[in-house]
N, CA, C and O atoms as a MOPAC input file, in Angstrom:
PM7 MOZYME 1SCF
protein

 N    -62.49200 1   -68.39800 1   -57.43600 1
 C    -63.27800 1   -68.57800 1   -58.64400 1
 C    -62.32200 1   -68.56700 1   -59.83200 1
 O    -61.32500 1   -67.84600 1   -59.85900 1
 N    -62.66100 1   -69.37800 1   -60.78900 1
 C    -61.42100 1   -69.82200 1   -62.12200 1
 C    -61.70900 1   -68.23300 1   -62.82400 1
 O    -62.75900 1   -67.59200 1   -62.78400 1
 N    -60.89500 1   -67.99600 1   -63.22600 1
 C    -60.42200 1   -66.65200 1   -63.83200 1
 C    -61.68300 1   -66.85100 1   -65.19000 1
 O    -62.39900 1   -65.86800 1   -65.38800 1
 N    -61.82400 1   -67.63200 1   -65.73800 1
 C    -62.50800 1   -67.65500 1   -67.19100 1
 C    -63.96500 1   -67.18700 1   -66.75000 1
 O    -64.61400 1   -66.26400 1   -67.24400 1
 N    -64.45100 1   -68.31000 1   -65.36600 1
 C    -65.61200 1   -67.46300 1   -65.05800 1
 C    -66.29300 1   -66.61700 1   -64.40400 1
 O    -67.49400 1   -66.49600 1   -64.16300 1
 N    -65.04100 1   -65.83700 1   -64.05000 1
 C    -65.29100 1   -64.57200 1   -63.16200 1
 C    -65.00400 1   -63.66000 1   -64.71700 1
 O    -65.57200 1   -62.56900 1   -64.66300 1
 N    -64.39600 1   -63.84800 1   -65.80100 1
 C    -64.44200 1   -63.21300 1   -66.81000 1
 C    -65.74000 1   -63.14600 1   -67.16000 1
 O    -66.20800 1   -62.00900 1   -67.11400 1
 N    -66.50700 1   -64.05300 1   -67.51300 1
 C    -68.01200 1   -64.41900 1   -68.06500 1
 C    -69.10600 1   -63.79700 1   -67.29200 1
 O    -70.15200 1   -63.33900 1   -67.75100 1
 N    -68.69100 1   -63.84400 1   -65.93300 1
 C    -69.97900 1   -62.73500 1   -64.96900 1
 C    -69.53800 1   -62.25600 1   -65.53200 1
 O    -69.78600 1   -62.55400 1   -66.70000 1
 N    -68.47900 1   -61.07400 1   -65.32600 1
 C    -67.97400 1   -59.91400 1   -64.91400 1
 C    -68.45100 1   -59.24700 1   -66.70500 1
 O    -68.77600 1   -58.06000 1   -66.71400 1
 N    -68.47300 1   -59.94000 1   -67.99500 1
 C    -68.93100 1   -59.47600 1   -69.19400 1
 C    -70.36600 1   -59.30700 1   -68.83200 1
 O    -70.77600 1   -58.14800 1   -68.89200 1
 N    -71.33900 1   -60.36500 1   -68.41400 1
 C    -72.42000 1   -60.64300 1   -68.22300 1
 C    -72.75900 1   -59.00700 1   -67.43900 1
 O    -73.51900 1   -58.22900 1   -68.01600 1
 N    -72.26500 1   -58.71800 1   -66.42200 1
 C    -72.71400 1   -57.51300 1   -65.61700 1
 C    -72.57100 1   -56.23300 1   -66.31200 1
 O    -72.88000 1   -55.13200 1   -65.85700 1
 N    -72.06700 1   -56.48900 1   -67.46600 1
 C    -71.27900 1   -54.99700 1   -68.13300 1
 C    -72.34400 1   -54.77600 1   -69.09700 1
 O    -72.82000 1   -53.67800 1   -69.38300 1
 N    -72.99100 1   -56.94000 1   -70.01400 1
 C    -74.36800 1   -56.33100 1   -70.75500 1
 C    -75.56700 1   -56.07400 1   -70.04900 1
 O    -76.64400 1   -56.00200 1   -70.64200 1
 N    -75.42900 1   -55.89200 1   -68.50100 1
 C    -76.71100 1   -56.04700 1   -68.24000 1
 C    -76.50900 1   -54.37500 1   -67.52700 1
 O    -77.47500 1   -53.98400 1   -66.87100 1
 N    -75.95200 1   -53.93400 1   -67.58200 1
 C    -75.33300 1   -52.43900 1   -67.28400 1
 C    -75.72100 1   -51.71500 1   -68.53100 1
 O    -76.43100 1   -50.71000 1   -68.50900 1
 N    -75.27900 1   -52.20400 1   -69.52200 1
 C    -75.41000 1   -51.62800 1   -70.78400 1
 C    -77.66000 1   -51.58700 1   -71.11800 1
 O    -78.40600 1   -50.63300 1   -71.33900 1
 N    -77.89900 1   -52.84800 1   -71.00500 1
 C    -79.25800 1   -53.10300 1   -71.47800 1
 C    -79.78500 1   -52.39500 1   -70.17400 1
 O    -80.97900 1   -52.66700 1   -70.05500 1
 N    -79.31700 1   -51.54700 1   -69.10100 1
 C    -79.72000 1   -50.85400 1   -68.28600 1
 C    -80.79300 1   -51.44100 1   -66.99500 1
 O    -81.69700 1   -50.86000 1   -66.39500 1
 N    -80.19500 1   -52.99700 1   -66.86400 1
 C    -80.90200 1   -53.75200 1   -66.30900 1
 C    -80.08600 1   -53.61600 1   -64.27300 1
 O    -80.55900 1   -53.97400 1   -63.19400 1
 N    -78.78300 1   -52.95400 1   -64.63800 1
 C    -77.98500 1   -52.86900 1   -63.52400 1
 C    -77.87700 1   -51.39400 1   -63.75000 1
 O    -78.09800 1   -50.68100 1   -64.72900 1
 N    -77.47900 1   -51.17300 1   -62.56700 1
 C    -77.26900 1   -49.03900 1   -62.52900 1
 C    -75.86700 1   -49.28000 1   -62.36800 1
 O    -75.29600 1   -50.27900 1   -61.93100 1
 N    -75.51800 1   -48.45600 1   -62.69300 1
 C    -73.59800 1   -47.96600 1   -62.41400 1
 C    -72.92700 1   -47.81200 1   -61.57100 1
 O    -71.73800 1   -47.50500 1   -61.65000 1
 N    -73.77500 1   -48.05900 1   -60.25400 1
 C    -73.21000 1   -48.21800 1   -59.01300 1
 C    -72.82500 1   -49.50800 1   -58.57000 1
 O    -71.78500 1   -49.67700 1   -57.93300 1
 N    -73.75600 1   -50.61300 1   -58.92800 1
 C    -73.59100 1   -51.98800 1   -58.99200 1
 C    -72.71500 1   -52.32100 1   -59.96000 1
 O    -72.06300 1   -53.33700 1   -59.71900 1
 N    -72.50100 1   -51.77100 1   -60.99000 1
 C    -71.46500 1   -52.03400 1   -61.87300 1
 C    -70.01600 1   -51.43600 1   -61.08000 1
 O    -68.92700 1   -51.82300 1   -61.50500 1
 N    -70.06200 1   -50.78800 1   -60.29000 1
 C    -68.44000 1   -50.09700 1   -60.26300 1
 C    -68.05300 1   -51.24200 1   -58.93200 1
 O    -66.91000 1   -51.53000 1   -58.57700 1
 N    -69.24600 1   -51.73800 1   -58.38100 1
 C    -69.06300 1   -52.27800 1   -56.76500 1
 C    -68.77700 1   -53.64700 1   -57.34400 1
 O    -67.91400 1   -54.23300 1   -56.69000 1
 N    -69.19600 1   -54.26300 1   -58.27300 1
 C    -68.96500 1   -55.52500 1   -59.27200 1
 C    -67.33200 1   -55.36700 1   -59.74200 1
 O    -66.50800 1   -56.26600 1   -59.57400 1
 N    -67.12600 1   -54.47700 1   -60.16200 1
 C    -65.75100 1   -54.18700 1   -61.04700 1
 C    -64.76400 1   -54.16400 1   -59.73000 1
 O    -63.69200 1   -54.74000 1   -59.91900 1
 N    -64.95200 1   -53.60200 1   -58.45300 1
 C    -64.08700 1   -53.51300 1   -57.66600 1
 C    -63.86300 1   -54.81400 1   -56.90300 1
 O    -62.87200 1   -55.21200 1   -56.29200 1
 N    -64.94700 1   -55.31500 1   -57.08700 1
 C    -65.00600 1   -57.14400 1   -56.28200 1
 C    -63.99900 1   -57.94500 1   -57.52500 1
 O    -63.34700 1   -58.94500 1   -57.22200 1
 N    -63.97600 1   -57.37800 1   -58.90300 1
 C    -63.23500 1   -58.47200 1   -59.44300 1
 C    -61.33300 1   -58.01500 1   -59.69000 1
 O    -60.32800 1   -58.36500 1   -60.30800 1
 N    -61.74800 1   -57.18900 1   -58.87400 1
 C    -59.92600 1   -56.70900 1   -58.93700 1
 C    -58.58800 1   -58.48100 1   -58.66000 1
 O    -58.76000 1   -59.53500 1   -58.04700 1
 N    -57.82600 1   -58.12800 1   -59.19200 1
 C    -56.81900 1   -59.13400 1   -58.60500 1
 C    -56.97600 1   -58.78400 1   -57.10800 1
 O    -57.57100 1   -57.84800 1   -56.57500 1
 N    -56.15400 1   -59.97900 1   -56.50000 1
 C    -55.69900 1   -59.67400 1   -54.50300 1
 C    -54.48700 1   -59.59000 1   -55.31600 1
 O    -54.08700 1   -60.13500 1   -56.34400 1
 N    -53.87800 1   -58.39900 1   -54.19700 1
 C    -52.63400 1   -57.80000 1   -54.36800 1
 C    -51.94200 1   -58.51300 1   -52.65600 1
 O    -52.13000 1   -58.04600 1   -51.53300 1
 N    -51.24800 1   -59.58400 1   -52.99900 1
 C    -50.36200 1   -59.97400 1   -51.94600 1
 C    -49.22800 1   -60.05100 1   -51.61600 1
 O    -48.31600 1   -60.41900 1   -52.35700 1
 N    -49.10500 1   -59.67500 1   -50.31000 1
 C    -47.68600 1   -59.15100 1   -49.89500 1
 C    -46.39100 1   -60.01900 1   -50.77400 1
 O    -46.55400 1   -61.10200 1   -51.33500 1
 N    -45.13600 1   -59.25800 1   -50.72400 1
 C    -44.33100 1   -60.57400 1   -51.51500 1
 C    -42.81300 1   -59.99900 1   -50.61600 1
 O    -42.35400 1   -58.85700 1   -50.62100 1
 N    -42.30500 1   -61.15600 1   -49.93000 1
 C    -40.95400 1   -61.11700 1   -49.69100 1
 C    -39.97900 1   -60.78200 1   -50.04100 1
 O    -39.70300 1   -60.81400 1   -51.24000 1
 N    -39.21100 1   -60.38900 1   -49.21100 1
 C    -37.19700 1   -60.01500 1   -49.98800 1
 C    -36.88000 1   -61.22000 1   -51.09000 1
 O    -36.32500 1   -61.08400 1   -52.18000 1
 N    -37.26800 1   -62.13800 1   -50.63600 1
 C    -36.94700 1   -63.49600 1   -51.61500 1
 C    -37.53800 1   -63.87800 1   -53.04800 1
 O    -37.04600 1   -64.30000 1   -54.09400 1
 N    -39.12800 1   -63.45400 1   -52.51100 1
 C    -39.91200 1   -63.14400 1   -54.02500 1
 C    -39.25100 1   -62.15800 1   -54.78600 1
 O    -39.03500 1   -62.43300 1   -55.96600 1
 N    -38.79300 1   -60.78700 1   -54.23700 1
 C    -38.45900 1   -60.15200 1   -55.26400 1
 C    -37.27100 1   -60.12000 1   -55.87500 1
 O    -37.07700 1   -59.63900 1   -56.99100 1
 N    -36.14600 1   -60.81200 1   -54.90700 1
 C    -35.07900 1   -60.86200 1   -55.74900 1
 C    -35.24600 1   -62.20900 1   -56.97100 1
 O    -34.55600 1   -62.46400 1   -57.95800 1
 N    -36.18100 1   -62.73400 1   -56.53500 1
 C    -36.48900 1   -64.11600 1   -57.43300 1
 C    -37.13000 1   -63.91000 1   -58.47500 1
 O    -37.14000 1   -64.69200 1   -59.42500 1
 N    -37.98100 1   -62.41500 1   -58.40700 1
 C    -38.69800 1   -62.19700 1   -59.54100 1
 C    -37.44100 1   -61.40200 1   -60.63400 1
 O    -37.02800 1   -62.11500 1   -61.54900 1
 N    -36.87500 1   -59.99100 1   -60.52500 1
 C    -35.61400 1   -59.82800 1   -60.82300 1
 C    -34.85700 1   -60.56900 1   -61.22500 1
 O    -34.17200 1   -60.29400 1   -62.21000 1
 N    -34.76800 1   -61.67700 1   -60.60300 1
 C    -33.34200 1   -63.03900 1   -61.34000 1
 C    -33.97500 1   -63.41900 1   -62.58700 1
 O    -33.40400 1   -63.40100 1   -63.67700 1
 N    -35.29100 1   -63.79800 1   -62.36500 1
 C    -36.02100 1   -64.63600 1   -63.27200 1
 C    -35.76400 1   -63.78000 1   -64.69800 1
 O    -35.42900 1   -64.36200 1   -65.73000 1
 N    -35.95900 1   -62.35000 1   -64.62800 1
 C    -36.30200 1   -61.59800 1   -66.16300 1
 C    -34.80700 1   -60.88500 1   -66.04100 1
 O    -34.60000 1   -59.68800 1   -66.24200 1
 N    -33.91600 1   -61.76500 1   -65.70900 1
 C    -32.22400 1   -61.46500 1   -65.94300 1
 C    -32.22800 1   -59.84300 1   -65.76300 1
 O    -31.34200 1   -59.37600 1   -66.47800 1
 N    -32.58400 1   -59.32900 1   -65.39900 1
 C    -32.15000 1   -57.59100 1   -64.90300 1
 C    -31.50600 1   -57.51900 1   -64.00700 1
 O    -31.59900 1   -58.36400 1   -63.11700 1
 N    -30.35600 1   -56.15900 1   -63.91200 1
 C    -29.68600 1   -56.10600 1   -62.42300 1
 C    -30.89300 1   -54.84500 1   -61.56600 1
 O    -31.95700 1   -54.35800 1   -61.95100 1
 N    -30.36400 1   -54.73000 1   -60.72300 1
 C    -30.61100 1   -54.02100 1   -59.23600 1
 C    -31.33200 1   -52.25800 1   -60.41000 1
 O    -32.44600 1   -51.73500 1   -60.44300 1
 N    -30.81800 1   -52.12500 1   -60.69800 1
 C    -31.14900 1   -50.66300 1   -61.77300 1
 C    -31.76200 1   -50.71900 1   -62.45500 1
 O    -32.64500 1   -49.90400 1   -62.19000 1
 N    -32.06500 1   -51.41900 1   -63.72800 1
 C    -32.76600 1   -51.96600 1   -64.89500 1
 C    -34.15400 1   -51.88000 1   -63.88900 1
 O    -34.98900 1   -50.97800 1   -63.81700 1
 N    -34.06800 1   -53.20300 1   -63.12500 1
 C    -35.62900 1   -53.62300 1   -62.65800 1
 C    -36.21100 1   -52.12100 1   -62.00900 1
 O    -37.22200 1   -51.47800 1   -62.29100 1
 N    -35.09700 1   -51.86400 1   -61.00500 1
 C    -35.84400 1   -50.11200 1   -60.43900 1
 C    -36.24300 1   -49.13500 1   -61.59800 1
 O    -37.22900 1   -48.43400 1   -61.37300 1
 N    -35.68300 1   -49.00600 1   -62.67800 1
 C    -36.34100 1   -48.19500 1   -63.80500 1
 C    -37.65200 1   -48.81200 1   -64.15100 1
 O    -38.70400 1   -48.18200 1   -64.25300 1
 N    -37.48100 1   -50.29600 1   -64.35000 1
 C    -38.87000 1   -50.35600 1   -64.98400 1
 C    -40.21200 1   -50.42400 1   -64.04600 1
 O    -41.37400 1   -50.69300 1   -64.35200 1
 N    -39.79800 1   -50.18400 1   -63.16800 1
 C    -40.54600 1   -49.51300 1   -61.98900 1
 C    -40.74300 1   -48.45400 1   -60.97500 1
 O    -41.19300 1   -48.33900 1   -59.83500 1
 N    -40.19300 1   -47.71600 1   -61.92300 1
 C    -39.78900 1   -46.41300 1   -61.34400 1
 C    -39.86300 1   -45.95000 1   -60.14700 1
 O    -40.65600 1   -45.39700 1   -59.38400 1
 N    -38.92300 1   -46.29200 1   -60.19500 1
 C    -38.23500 1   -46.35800 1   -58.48100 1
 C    -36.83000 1   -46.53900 1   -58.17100 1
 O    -36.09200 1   -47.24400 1   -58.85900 1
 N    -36.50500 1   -45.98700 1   -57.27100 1
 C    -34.79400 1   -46.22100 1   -57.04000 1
 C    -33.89800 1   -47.72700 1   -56.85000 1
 O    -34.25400 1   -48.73800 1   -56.24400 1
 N    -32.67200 1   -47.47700 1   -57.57000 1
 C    -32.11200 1   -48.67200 1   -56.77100 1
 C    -32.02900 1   -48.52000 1   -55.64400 1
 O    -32.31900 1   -49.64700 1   -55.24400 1
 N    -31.80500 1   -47.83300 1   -54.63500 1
 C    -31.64100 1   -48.38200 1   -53.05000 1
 C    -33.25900 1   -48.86100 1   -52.66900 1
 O    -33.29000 1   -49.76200 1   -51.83000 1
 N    -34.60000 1   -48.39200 1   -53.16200 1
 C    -35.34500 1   -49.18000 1   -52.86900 1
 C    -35.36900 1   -50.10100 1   -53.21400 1
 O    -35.22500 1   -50.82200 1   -52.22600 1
 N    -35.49100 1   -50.83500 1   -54.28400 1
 C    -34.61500 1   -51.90800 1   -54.77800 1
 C    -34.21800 1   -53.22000 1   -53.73200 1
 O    -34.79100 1   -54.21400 1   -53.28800 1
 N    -33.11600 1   -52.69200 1   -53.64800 1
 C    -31.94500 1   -53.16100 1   -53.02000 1
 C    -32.56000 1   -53.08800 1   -50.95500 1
 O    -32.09800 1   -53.92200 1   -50.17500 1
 N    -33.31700 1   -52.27100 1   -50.58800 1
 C    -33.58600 1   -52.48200 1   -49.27900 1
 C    -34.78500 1   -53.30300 1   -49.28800 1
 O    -34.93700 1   -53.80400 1   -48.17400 1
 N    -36.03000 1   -53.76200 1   -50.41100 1
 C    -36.66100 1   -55.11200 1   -50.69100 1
 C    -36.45200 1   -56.12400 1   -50.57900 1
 O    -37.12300 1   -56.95800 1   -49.97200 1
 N    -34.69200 1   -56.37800 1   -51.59400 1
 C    -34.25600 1   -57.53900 1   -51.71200 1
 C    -33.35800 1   -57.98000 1   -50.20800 1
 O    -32.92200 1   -59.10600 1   -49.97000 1
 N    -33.24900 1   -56.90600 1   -49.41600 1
 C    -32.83700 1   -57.14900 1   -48.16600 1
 C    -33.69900 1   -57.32000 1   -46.74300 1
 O    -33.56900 1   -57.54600 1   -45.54000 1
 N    -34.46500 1   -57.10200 1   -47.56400 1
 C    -35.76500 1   -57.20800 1   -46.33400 1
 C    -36.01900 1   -55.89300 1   -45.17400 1
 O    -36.69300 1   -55.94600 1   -44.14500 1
 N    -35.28900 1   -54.79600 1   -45.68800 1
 C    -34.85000 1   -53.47600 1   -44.59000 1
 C    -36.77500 1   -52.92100 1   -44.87200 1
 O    -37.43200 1   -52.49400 1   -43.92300 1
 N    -37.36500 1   -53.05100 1   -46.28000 1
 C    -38.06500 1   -52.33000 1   -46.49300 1
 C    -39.09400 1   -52.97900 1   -47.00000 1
 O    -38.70900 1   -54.07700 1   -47.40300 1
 N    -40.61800 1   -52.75700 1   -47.22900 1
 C    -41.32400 1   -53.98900 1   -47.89900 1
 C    -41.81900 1   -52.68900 1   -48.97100 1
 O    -41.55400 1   -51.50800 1   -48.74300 1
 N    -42.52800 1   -53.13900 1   -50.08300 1
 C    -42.88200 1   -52.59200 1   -51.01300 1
 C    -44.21700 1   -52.43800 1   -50.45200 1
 O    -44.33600 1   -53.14200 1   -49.44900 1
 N    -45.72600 1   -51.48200 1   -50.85800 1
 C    -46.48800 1   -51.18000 1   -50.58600 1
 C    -47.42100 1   -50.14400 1   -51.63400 1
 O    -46.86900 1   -49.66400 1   -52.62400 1
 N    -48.43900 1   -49.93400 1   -51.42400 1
 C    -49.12900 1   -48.85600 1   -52.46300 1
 C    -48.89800 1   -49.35600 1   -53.54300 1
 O    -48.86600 1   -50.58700 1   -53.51000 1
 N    -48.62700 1   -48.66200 1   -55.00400 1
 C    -48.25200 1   -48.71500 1   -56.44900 1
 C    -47.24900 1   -49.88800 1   -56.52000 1
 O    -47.45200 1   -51.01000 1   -56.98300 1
 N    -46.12100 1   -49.39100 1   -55.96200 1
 C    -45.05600 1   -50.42800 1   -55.75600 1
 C    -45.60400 1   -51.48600 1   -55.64500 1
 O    -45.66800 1   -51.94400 1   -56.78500 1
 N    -46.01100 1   -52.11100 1   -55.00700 1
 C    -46.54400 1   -54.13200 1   -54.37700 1
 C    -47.66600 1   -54.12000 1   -55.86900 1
 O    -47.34300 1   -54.75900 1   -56.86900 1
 N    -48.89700 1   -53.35800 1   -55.81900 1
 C    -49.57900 1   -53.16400 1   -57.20700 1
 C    -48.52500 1   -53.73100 1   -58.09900 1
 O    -48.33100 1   -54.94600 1   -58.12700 1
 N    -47.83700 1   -52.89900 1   -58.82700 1
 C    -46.95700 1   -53.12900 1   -59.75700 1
 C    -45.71300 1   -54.60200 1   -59.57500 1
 O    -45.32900 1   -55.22900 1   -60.56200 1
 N    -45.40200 1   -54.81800 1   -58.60400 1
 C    -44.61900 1   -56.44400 1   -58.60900 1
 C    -45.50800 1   -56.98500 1   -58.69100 1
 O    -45.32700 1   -57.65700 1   -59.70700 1
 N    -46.25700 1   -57.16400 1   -58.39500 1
 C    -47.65600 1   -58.20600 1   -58.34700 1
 C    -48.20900 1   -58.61300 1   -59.81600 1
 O    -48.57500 1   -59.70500 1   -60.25000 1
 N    -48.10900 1   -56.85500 1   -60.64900 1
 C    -48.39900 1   -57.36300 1   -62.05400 1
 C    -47.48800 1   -58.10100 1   -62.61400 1
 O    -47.71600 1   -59.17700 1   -63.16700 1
 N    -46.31300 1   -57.52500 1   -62.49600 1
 C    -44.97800 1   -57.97200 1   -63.26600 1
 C    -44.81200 1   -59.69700 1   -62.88300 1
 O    -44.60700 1   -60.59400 1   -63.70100 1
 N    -44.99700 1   -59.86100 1   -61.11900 1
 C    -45.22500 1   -61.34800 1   -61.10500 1
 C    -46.35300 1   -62.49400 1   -61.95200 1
 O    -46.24800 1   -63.69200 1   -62.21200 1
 N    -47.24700 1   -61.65400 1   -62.17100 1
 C    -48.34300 1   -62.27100 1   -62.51100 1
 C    -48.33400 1   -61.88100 1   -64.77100 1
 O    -48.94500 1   -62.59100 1   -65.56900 1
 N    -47.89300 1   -61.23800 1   -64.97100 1
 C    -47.95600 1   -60.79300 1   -66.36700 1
 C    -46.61700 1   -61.02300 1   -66.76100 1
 O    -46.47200 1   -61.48700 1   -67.89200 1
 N    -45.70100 1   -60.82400 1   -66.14800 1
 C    -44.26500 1   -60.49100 1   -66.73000 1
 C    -43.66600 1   -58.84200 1   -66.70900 1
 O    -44.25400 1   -57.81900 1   -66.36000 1
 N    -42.47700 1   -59.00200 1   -67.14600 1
 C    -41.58900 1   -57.72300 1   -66.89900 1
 C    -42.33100 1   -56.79100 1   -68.41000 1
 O    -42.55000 1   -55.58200 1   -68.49000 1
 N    -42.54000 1   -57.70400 1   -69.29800 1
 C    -42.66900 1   -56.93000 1   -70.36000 1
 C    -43.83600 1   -56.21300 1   -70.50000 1
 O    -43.90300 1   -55.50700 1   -71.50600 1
 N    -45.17600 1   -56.21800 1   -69.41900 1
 C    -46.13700 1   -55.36200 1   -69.27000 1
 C    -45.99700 1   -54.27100 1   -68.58100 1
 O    -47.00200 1   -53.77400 1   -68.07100 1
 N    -44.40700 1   -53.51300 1   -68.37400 1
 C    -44.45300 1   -52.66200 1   -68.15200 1
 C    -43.68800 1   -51.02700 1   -69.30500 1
 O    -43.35500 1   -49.84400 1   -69.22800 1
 N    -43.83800 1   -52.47400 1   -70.46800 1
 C    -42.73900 1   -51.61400 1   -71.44700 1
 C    -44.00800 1   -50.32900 1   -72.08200 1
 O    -43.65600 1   -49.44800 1   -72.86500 1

């Protein structure tokens, strides 16, 4: 579904939550259906995402607080990112580096 009109329900459900026409349970089960998909991303995606916003191996692990050797075992494929971590590349892929300043 195009992002603009999953924006337009997803307002639509919030006035009809508000005008008390939806209960807050349907609203939270609505809000959780419109989450991004958080998809897996390769050693290759991430060193590609990293190249892209010119950071080295350290820089990018700070702004994701997280170590360089995790880092560095991503971009090698030893380790995959997961939980918060994949969450968070996913934004940075999708928003940029600078939504994490």
């Amino acid at each position: 579904m195009a992002k603009g009109i999953l924006d337009a329900v997803h307002e639509t459900a919030r006035d009809l939550s508000e005008a008390g026409v939806m209960d807050s349970v349907t609203l939270r089960e609505f809000d959780a259906m419109c989450l991004p998909e958080i998809r897996p991303l390769s050693a290759t995606d991430i060193r590609r995402m990293r190249r892209r916003y010119k950071v080295s191996q350290a820089v990018f692990a700070a702004y994701l607080n997280t170590s360089i050797s995790t880092v560095q075992k991503w971009e090698r494929g030893d380790k995959s990112p997961n939980g918060i971590s994949l969450k968070l590349l996913n934004l940075v892929e999708s928003k940029g580096l600078e939504v994490l300043l």
